[in-house]
C-alpha positions, 0 to 999 in steps of 0.5 A, spaced: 500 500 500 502 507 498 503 511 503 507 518 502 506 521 509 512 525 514 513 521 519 518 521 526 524 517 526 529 515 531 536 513 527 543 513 528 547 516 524 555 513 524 560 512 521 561 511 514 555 515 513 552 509 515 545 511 517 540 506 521 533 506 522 531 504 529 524 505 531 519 511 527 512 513 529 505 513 524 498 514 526 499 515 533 504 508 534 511 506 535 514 500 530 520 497 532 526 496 526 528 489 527 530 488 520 533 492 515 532 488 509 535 492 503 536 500 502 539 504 496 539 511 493 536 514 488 537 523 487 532 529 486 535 534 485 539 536 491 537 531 494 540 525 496 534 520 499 536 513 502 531 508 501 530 502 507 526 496 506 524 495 514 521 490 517 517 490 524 516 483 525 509 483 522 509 487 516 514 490 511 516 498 510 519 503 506 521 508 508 525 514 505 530 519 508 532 526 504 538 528 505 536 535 503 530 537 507 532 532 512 525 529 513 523 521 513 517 519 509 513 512 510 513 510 504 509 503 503 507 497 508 505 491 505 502 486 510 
């Protein structure tokens, strides 16, 4: 299912430019990353998004993050 909203995420950002998604919230509840399955990069003009496939467990997400604008979107979830 598409999805396209803003949303709140708990990351950490190491070394080398290694960003990780740990928790983020949609809809007024708090999913935990236990997966990262995949993650890539695409460019949009200035910005560098990078892509993660996550999963909670239960359903898998996109989730996107714009190095430009710095804001995390919840891109997709399949159950």
């Amino acid at each position: 299912m598409d999805i396209g909203e803003t949303i709140s995420v708990i990351a950490s950002f190491g070394l080398p430019y290694k960003i990780k998604p740990l928790r983020f919230r949609w809809s007024g509840k708090l999913f935990e990353v236990r997966d990262i399955t995949y993650s890539w990069q695409t460019k949009e003009g200035l910005s560098k998004i990078y892509h993660f496939s996550i999963s909670d467990g239960n359903t898998l997400y996109e989730l996107s993050f714009d190095t430009f604008s710095l804001l995390w979107r919840l891109e997709k979830a399949e159950v």
